[in-house]
C-alpha positions in Angstrom: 0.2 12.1 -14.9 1.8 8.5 -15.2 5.2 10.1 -16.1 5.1 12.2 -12.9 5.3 8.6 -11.1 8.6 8.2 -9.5 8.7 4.5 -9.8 7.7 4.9 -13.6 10.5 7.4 -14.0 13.6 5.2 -12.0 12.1 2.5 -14.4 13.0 4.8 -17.1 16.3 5.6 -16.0 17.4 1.7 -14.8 15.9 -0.6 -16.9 17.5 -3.6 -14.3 15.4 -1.9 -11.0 12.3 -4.1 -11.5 15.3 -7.3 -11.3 17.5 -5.5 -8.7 14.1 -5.3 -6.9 12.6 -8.1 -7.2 16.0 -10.6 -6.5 16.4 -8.2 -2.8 13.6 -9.3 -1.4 13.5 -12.9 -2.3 17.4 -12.8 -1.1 15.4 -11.3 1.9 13.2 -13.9 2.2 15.5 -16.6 1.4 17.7 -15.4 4.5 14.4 -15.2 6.7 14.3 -11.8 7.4 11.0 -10.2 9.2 9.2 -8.9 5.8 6.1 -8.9 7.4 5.3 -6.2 10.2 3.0 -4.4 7.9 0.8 -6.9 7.6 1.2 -8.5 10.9 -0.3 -4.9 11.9 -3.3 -5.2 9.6 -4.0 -8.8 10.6 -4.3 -7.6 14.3 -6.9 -4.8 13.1 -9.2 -6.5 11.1 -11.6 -9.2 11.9 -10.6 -13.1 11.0 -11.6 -13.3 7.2 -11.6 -9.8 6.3 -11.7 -8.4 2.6 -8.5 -6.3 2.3 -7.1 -3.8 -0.4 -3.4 -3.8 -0.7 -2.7 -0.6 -2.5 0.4 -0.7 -4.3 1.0 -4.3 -3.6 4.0 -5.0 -5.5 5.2 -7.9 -5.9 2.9 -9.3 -2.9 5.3 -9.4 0.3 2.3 -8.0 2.6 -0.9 -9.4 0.7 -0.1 -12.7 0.6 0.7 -12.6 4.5 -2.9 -11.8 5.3 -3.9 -14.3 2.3 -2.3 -16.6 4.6 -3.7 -15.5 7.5 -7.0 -16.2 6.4 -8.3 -13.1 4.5 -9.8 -12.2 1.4 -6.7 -9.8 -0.1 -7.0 -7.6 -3.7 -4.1 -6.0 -4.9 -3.4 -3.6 -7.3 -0.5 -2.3 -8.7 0.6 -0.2 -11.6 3.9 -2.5 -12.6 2.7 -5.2 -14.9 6.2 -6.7 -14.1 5.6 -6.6 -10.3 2.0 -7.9 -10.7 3.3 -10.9 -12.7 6.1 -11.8 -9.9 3.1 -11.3 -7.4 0.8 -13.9 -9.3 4.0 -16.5 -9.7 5.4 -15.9 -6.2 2.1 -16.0 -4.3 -0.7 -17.2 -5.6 -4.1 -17.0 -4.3 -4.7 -13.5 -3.6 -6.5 -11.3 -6.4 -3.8 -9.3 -8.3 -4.7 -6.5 -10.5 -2.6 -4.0 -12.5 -4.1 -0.7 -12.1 -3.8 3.2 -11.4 -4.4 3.6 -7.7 -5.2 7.5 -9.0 -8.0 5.9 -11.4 -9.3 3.0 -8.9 -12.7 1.7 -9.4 -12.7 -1.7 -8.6 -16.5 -2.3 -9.0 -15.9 -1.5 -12.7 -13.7 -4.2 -12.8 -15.6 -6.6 -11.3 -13.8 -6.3 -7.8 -17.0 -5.5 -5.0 -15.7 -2.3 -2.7 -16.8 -2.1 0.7 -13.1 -4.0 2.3 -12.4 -3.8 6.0 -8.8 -2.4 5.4 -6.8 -0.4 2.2 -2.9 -0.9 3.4 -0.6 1.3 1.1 2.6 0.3 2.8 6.4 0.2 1.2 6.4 4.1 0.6 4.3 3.7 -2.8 2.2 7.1 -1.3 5.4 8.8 -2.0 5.9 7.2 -5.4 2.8 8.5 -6.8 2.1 11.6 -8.8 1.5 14.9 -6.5 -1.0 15.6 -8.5 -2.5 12.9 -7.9 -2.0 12.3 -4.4 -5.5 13.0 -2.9 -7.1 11.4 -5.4 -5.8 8.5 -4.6 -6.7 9.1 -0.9 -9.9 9.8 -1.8 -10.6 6.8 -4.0 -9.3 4.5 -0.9 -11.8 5.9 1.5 -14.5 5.3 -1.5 -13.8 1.3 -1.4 -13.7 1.3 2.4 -17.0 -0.9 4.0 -18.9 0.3 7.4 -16.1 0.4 10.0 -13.5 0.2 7.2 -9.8 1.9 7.9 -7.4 3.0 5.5 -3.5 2.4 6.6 -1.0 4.5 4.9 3.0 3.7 6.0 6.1 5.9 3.7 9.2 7.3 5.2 10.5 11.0 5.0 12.8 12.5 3.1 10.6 11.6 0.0 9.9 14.2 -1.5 6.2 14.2 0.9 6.1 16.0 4.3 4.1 14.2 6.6 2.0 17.7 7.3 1.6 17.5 4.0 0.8 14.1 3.8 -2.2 14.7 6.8 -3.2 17.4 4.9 -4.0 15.9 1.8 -5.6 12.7 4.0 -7.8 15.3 5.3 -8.9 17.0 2.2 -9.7 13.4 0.5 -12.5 13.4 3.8 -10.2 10.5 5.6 -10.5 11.4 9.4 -7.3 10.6 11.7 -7.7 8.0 14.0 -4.1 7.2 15.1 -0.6 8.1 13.9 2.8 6.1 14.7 6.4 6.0 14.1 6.4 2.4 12.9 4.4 -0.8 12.1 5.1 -2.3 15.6 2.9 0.5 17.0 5.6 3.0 18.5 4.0 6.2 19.1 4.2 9.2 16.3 6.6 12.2 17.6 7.8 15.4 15.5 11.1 13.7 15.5 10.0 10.4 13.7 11.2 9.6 10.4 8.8 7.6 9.6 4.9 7.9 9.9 2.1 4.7 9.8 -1.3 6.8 9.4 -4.5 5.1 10.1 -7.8 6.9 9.1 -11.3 6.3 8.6 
């Protein structure tokens, strides 16, 4: 299923994208850009001190936000490269490399049970399609009591948004709210981009 993963496969094909990617957003950074509205989202949903899962974290931009902001952050990633810059850029937050398709973080050690997965940057639309309720459905398994799974990708991505919902719904997540950005502008049929919430 791996080689069905589009970041695995642009990999592949550019051996310089992990660097290309990496150096944009520490020139990003470096020139203050906003890199943070995802998580500035989460930190407003959770309670202070929350355990959250960043699902595809990368090289750490949103986990180490809410690190910062006081809560306890995990994230997993299937790039050993970006997981390294995440551990050497931000310490301090958990960072694991791992199959978001094969997540079981109790196996590793990791308790479940976190007040919010965030699976932001697009990575949904990364993933295998085979694999793409799976993954849903292993989120909502490491959600705790009042838990929420967010889940932020743009169209044109090869993944439909109805598509998208569908899936959400068939991996039991139930639809809380949907908007057309991370600043919380409302969802419309026109919207080209799509920040899901569920529990």
């Amino acid at each position: 299923m791996a080689e069905e993963n589009a970041w695995l496969r642009r990999k592949a094909e550019e051996p310089n994208h992990v660097g290309w990617y990496v150096q944009r957003f520490r020139d990003l950074a470096a020139e203050g850009a906003d890199l943070a509205g995802e998580a500035r989202m989460i930190d407003a949903m959770v309670p202070r001190g929350a355990r959250i899962l960043d699902a595809g974290s990368g090289t750490g931009r949103v986990g180490s936000f809410l690190a910062a902001a006081g809560h306890e952050v995990v994230g997993v990633d299937l790039d050993p490269e970006l997981v390294a810059v995440a551990e050497q850029d931000h310490p301090g937050p958990t960072w694991l490399v791992g199959d978001l398709a094969e997540l079981d973080l109790p196996a590793a050690g990791v308790k479940a049970g976190f007040d919010a997965v965030v699976c932001a940057g697009n990575v949904i639309a990364f993933v295998a399609p085979s694999t793409r309720v799976e993954i849903l459905r292993r989120f909502k398994a490491h959600l705790g009591e009042g838990g929420r799974v967010v889940v932020g990708f743009g169209s044109g991505r090869g993944y439909a948004f109805d598509d998208f919902l569908a899936d959400a719904a068939a991996a039991g997540l139930s639809r809380d709210v949907l908007l057309s950005t991370w600043d919380l502008r409302p969802y419309t049929p026109e919207s080209d981009f799509l920040v899901a919430l569920f529990h």
